[in-house]
C-alpha positions as CSV (number, residue, x, y, z in Angstrom):
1,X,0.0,0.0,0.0
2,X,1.5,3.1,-0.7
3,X,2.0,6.0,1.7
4,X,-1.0,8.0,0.3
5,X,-3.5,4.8,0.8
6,X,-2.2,4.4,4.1
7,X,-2.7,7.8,5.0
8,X,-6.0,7.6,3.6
9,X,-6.7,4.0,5.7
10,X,-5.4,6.3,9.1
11,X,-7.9,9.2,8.2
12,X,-11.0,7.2,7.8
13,X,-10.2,6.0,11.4
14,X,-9.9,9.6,12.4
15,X,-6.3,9.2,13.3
16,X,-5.6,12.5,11.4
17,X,-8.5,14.3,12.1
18,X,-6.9,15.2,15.5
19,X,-4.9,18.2,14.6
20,X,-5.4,20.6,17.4
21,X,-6.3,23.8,16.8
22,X,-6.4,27.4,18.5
23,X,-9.7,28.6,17.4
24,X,-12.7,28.6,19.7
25,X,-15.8,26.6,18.7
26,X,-18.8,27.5,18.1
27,X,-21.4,26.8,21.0
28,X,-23.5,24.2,19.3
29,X,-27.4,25.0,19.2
30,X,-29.9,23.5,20.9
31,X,-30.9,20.0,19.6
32,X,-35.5,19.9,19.4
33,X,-37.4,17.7,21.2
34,X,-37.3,15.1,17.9
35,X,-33.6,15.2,17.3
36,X,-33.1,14.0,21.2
37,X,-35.3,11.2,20.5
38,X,-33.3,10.2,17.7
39,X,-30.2,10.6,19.4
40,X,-31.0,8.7,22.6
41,X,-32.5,5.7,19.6
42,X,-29.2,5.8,17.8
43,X,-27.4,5.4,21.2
44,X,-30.1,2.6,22.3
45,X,-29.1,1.1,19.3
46,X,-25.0,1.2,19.5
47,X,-25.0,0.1,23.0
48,X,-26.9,-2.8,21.8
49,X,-23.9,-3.8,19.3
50,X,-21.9,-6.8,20.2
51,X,-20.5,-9.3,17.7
52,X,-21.0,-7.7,14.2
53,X,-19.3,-8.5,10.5
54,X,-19.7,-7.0,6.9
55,X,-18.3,-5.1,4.5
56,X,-17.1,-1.9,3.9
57,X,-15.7,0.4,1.1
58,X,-13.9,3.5,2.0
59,X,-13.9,7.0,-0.7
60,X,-11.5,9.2,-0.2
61,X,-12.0,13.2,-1.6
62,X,-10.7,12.5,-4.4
63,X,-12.7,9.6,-5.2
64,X,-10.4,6.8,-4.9
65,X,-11.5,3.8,-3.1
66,X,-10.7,0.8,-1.6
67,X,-12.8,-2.0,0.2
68,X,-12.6,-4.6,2.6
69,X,-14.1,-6.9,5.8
70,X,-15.1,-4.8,9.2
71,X,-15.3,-7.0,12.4
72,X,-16.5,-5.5,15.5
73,X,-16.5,-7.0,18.6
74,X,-17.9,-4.3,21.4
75,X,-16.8,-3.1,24.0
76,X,-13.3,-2.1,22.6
77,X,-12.4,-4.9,19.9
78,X,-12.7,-3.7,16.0
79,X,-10.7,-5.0,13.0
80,X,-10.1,-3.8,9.1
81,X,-9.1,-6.1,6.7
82,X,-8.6,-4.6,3.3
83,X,-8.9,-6.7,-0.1
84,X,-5.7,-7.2,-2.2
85,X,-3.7,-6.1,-3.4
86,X,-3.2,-4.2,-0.1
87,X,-1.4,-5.5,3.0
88,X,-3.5,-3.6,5.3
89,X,-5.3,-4.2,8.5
90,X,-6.3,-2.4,11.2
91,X,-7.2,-3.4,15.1
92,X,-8.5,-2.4,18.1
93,X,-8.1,-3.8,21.3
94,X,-7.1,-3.0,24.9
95,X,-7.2,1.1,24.2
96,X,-5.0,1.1,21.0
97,X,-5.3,0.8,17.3
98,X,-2.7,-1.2,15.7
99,X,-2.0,-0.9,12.0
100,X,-0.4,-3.7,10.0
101,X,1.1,-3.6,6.9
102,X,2.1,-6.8,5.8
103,X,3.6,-5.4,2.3
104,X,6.0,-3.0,3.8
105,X,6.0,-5.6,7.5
106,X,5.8,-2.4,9.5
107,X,3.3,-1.7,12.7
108,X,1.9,1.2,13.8
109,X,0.5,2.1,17.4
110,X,-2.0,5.0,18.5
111,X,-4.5,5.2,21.1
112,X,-8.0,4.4,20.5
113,X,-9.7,7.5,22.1
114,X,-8.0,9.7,19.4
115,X,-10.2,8.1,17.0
116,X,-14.3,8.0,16.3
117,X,-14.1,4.2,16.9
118,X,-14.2,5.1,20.5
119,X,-17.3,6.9,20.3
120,X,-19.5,2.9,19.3
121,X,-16.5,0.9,21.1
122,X,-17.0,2.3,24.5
123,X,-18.5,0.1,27.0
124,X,-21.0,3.1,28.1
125,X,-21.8,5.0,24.4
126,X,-22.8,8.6,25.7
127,X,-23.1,11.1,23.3
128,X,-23.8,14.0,25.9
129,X,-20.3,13.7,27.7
130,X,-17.3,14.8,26.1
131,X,-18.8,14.3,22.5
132,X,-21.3,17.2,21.2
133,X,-24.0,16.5,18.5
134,X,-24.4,19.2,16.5
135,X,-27.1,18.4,14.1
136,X,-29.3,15.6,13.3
137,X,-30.0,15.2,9.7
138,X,-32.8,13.4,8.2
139,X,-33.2,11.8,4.4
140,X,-35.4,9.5,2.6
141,X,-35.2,6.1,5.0
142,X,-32.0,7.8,6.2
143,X,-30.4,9.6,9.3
144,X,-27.3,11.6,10.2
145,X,-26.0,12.3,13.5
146,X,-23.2,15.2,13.1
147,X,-20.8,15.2,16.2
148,X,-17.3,16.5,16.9
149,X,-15.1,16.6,20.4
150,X,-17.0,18.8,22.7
151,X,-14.0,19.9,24.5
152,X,-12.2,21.5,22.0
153,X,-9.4,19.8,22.1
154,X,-9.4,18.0,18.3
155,X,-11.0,19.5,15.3
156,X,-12.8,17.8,12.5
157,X,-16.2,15.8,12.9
158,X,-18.1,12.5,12.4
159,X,-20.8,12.1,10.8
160,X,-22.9,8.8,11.5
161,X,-25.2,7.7,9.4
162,X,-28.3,5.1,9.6
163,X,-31.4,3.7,8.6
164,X,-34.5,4.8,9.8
165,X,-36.8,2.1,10.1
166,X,-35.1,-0.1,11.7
167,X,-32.3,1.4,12.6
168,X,-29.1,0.2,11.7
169,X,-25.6,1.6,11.3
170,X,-24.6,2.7,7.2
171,X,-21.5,4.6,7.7
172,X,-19.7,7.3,8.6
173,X,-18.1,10.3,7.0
174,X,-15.1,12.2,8.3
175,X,-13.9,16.3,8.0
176,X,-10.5,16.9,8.9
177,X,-9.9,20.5,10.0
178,X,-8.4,21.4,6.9
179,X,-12.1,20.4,5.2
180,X,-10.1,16.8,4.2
181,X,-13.0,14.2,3.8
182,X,-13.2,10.5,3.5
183,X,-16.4,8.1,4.0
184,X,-16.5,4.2,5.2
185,X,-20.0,2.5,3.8
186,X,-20.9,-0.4,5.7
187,X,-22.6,-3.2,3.2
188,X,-24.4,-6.9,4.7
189,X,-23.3,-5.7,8.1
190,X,-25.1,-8.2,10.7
191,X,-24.5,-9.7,13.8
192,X,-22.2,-12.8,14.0
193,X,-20.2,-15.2,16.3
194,X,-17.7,-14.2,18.9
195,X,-14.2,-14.2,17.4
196,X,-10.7,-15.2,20.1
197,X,-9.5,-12.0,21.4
198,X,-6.3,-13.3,19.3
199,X,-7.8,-12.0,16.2
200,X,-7.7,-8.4,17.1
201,X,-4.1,-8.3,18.7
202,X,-1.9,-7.5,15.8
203,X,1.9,-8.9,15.9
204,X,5.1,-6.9,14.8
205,X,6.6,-8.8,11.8
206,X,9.8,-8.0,13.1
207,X,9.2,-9.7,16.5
208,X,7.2,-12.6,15.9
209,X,7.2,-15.4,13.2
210,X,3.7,-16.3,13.7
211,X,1.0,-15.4,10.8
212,X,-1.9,-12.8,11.6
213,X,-5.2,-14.8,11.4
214,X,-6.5,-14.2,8.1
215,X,-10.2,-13.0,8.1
216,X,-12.3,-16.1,7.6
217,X,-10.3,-18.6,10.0
């Protein structure tokens, strides 16, 4: 994967959306009556994620995408496994997010709560602590919750898209603060079996000889 894809990959995690910035925010309005009800239902409905599997294709501004397997595993476990010809995968487990490249054999560290994964990994998912909604958007069959760190302290902003009716999780889109934007669709995503903690704990090809469990075992 080349340094652009895998900058791209990073991004969509919200690993560069954390550039820190000087700039007050803007207090964020006042949510109605409605909009709280779909927020506490989107809530209801992320807390109620467990074991979950599908597929997912990432577009970056520039229209390039690539495509791959999402694993979640809540609270806290998450993994990434994009299609060839990349050598990508990304995990979470135990507070960090661990990014393999098995092309170029390098790993890569960072901790989870500088990425939106922590917002639907948490074990308690609040979205009126620490993270600030600032709109609720509503299309045909579709909604969009539009949140960014309510302390100020990293710019940019996820927006989190579902169904209506049922509910379900579709996506999300991410805006850097330099107006950089990339957005994960979620495709057949459905509950599943437990996986072994094993699958999301990522080795370093340079300290261990044994193979990553490929996605399927």
């Amino acid at each position: 994967m080349t340094r652009l894809a895998l900058a791209a990959a990073l991004f969509a995690l919200g690993l560069t959306a954390s550039v820190q910035s000087a700039q007050s925010q803007t207090p964020p309005a006042a949510l109605s009556a409605a909009d709280g009800h779909d927020v506490s239902r989107s809530v209801a409905y992320l807390q109620g994620l467990t074991n979950a599997e599908g597929r997912f294709v990432q577009t970056d501004g520039r229209g390039g995408q690539t495509a791959g397997t999402f694993h979640l595993q809540r609270p806290g476990r998450a993994r990434f496994d994009y299609d060839p010809p990349s050598g990508l995968v990304v995990a979470c487990d135990n507070g960090m997010v661990a990014v393999l490249d098995r092309r170029l054999k390098t790993l890569h560290t960072y901790p989870l709560n500088q990425t939106p994964l922590a917002l639907f990994l948490a074990r308690e998912i609040r979205l009126d602590r620490g993270v600030v909604v600032r709109e609720v958007r509503h299309d045909v069959g579709a909604m969009t919750l539009v949140a960014e760190d309510g302390r100020g302290k990293l710019k940019g902003r996820i927006a989190l898209t579902f169904t209506e009716s049922p509910i379900r999780l579709t996506g999300w889109t991410l805006t850097d603060a330099r107006g950089g934007v990339v957005t994960v669709r979620l495709a057949n995503f459905a509950k599943s079996a437990p996986r072994d903690t094993d699958f999301f704990r990522l080795q370093d090809p340079h300290r261990s000889a044994t193979p990553e469990p490929e996605v399927g075992r």
